[in-house]
KEZA-937015 format. One line per field, with one value per residue (C-alpha): chain; residue number from 0; y, z, x; residue in one letter. Coordinates in nm, 2 decimals. Each point is the difference from the previous one (the first is absolute). Last residue first. Example, Ala and Ser with C-alpha at 12.3 -4.5 7.8 and 13.67 -1.06 7.14 Angstrom:
<atoms>
chain = A; A
resi = 1; 0
v = -0.11; -0.34
w = 0.71; 0.07
u = 1.37; -0.14
resn = S; A
</atoms>
This chain:
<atoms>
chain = A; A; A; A; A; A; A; A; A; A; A; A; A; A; A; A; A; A; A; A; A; A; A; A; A; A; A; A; A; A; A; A; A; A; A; A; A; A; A; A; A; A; A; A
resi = 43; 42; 41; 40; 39; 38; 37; 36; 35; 34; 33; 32; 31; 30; 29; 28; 27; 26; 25; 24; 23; 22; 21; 20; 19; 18; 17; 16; 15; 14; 13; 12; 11; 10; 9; 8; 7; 6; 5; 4; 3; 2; 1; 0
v = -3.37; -0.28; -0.30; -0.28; -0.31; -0.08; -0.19; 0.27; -0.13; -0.29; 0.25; 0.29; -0.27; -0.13; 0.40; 0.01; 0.27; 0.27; 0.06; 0.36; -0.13; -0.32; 0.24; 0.25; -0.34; 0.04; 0.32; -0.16; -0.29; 0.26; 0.05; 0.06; -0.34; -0.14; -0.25; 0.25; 0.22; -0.33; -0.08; 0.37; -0.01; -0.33; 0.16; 0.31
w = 5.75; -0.22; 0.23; -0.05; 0.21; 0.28; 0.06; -0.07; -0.26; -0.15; -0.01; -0.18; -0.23; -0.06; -0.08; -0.22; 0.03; -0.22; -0.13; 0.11; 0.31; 0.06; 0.07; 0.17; 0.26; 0.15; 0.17; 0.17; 0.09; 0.17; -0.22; 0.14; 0.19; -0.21; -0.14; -0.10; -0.16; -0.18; -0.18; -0.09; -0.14; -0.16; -0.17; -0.12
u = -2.50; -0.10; 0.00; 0.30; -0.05; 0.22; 0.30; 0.21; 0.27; -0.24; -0.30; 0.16; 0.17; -0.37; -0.09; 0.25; 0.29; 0.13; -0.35; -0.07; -0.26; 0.20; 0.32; -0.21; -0.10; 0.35; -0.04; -0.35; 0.20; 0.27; 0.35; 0.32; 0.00; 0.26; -0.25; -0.21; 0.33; 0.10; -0.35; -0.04; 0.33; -0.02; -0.36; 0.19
resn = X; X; X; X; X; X; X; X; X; X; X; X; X; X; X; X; X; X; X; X; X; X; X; X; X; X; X; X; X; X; X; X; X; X; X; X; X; X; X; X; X; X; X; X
</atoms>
């Protein structure tokens, strides 16, 4: 799940705010959040 999510945001498919339910359900860190963004993950 976390390559997809990482592939999809990358692909444009997923928004910043899409991408940050895959920090929220632990598919993604919160520094990998960070590294693919550039900014810091915030609890939606």
């Amino acid at each position: 799940m976390r390559n997809i999510g990482i592939r999809y945001y990358k692909m444009g498919l997923y928004n910043e705010e899409q991408f940050a339910l895959f920090v929220k359900r632990g598919f993604v860190t919160e520094e990998e959040f960070k590294e693919l963004t550039g900014q810091e993950y915030q609890d939606i």
